[in-house]
N, C-alpha and C positions, 0 to 999 in steps of 0.2 A: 479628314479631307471630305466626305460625305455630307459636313456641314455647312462647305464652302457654297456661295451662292456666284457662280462665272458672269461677269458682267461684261457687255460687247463694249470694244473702245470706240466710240462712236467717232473720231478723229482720224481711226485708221482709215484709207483708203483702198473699200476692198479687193474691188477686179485687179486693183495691181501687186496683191498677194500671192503667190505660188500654192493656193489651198487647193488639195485634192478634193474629190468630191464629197470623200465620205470626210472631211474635216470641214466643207461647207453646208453639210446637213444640219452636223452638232451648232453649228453656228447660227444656223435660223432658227435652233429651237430653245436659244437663248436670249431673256425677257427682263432679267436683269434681276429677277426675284423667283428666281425656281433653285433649287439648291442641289448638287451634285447627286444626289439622293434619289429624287423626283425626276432629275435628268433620264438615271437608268430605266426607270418606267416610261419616259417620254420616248428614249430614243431606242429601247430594245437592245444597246447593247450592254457586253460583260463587263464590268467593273475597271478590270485591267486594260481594257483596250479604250472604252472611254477617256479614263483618267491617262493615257496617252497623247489620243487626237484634242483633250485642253490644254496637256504640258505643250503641244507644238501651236497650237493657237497662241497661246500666252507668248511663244518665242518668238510667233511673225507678225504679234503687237497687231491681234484680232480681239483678244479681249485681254484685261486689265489683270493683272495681277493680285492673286488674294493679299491681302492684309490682315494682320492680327486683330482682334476686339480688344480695344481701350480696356486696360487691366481696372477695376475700381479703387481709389483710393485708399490706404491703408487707414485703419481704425482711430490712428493715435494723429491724423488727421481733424477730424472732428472738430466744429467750432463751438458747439454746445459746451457751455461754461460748467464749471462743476458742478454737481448736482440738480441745473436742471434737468426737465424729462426733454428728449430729443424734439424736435417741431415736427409736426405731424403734418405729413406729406400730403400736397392735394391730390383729390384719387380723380384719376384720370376720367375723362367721359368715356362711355361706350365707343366703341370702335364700331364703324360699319362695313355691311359683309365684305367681306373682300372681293376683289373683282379682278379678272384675269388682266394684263395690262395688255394695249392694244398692240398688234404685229407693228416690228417694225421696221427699216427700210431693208436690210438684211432679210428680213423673211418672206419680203414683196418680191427683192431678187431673187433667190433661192427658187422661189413659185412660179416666177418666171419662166427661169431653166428647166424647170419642170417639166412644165407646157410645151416649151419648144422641143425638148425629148420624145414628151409624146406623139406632139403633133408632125414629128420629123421620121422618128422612128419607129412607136409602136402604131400609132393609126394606122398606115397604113396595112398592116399584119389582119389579117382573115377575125371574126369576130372569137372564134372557137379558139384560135392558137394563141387570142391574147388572153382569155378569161384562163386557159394554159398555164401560161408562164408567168400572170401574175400570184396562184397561187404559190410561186418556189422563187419568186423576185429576189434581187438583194437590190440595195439602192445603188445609184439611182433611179435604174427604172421602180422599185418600187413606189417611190414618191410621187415618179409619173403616173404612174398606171393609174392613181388616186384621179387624173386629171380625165379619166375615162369618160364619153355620155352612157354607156352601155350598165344596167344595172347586172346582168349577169357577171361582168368583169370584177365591176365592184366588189361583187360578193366573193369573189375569187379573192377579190385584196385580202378581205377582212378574215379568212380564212387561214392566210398567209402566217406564219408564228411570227415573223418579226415585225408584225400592224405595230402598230403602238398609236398613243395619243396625238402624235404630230400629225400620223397620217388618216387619222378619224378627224381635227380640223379641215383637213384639204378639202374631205371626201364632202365634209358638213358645208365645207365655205362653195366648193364651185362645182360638186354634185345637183344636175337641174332636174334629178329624174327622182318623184314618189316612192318607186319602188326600191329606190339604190338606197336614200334616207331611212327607209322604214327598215333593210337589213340594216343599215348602221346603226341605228336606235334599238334593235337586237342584241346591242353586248352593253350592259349595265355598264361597267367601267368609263364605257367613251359617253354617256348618256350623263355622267356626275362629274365630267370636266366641265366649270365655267368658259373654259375655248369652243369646246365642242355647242355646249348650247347655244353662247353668244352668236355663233356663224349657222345655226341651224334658223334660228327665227330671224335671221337676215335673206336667209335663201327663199326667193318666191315660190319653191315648190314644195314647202314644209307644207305637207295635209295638216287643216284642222284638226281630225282624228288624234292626227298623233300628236299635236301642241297640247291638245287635250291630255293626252294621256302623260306627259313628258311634264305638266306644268302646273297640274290640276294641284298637284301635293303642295308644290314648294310657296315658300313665303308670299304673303300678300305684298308684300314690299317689292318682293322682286316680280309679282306680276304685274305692277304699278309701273315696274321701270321698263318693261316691255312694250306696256300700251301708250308708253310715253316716246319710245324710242324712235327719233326721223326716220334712223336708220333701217328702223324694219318695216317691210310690205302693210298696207292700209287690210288688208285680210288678216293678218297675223296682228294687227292690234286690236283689231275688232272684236277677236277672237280671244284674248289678254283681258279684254275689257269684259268680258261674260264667263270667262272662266274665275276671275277675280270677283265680279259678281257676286258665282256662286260660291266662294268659298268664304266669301266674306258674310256668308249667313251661318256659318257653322265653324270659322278662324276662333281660338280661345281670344277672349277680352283684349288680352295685355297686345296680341298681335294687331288687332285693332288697332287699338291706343297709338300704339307702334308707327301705323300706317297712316292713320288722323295727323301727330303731330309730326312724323317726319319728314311729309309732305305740306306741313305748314294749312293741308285743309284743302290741298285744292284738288285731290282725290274726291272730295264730297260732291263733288259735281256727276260722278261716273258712280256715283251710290244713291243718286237719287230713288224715292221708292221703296229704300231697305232703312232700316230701324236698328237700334240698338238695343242691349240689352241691360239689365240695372245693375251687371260687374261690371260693364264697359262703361256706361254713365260716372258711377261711383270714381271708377279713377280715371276719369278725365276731370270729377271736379276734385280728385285733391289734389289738384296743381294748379299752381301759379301760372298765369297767362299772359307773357309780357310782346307778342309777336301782332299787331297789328292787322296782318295779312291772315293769320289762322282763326284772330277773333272774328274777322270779317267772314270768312269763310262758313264759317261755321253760323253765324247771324242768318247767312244764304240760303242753311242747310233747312230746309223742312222736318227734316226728323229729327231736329235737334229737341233730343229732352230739355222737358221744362225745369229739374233742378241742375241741368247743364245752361241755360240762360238765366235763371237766376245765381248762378256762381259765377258769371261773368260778370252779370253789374252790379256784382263785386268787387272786381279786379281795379286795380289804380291805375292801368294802362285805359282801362275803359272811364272811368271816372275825369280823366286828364281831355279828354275826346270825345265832345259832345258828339261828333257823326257817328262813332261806335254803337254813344249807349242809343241814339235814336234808330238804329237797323236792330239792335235788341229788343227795345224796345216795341217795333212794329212787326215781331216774330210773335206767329200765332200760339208759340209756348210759351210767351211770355207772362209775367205773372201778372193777373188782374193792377195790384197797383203801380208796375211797373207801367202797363201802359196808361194808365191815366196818370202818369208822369210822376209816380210818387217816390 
């Protein structure tokens, strides 16, 4: 049952459900790819009572019912003729990283009522008596209390034993206060959820400092998708863009590579200035270059190594496209008789 993944019926019609509160919590924290498992860690509660509030969601047709996994076909199926060797299977491309899936219209409600709790009930309460009672909450003012502006309260939340990961998004996504963010970024756990960080560098009040410190490590890819993101504040990409920077003078080769072709090249623009080195050269020329848009990019690039332009007008993508090989061509790594057109 732990392996079950609860998925919301997106057809049901919620508000006109009989869901108690605590059965509409489990319900916003439901994504459609977190698995009964990871639930317990999200939502703080014991096993047995969880695995309850879904058997009664499942009965008021809030979320869908599990299904079994397609059993594999039995052996003496096979169509491979006798004695040949089985056909060898194509192996599948890389996967890329996973990525939280976005809230959805259930989790917008949920946050809603939230809000309105707080802003009906607990705002008004003395600053001292709410930073109080949200360290011994139970929801749903817990979830309210997330909706706090006050960072001492905050910290009362995150104090609280039944915080979990749901309530470290709240805190990330509509916390406008430095100081409330910078205790949140205090507990390693909520700091290595994809939810938590996607709504911290959304929030305008994420310090530099701490993107620094929270971003400096992880993948150049993934600092590529931050400086790229509409969604996040022109400060916090600016800052994506420099901290990417510098890590991309000291990232291993292959991460490079990684970040050059994944982006089709058009990363090389925000790397202007910076160079490579003859691991990262080396495997970018042993590969075939059939994309257009990454030979052109890369034609742009200034620091493009000169045995990285001469393995391109090599390439038959280049050879079919006279405008290609002439931006090759007129690249100052280009090789002597490439440019005198040879």
């Amino acid at each position: 049952m732990n392996d079950w993944t609860p998925k919301p019926n997106l057809s049901a019609t919620l508000h006109k459900l009989p869901l108690t509160a605590e059965e509409g919590f489990v319900l916003s924290r439901l994504d459609g790819s977190t698995s009964v498992r990871h639930l317990l860690a999200l939502t703080g509660l014991p096993p047995e009572r969880l695995q309850a509030i879904l058997s009664r969601l499942v009965a008021h047709g809030a979320v869908l019912p599990s299904t079994p996994a397609p059993r594999p076909p039995p052996l003496e199926a096979r169509t491979d003729a006798p004695g040949e060797e089985p056909a060898a299977e194509e192996e599948a491309p890389p996967l890329e990283p996973e990525e939280e899936a976005p809230e959805d219209a259930t989790v917008e409600v949920a946050a809603g009522n939230w809000r309105a709790v707080f802003e009906r009930l607990l705002h008004p309460l003395p600053e001292d008596e709410r930073a109080s009672r949200a360290r011994t909450a139970e929801e749903p003012e817990l979830s309210a209390f997330c909706f706090d502006p006050v960072p001492t309260v905050i910290k009362s939340v995150l104090e609280n034993m039944r915080v979990g990961l749901g309530h470290a998004r709240l805190i990330a996504r509509h916390h406008h206060n430095p100081v409330g963010l910078e205790a949140l970024c205090g507990r390693a756990a909520f700091t290595m959820d994809g939810g938590v960080r996607r709504w911290l560098v959304r929030n305008p009040q994420l310090p530099s400092g701490l993107f620094r410190r929270l971003w400096a490590g992880r993948r150049l890819l993934e600092q590529y998708k931050v400086s790229m993101d509409r969604d996040v504040p022109e400060g916090t990409r600016r800052t994506a863009r420099e901290v990417m920077r510098t890590r991309f003078n000291t990232a291993p080769a292959e991460e490079r590579v990684e970040l050059i072709l994944t982006t089709e090249g058009r990363v090389l623009t925000s790397l202007m200035g910076l160079a490579v080195d003859g691991k990262t050269a080396a495997l970018l020329c042993g590969r075939t270059f059939r994309s257009p848009m990454l030979i052109q990019n890369i034609a742009r690039w200034s620091a493009a190594p000169p045995a990285l332009i001469a393995h391109l007008l090599k390439q038959e993508a280049v050879r079919r496209q006279p405008q290609l090989r002439m931006l090759l061509q007129r690249h100052p790594n280009a090789p002597a008789d490439a440019r005198r057109g040879g």
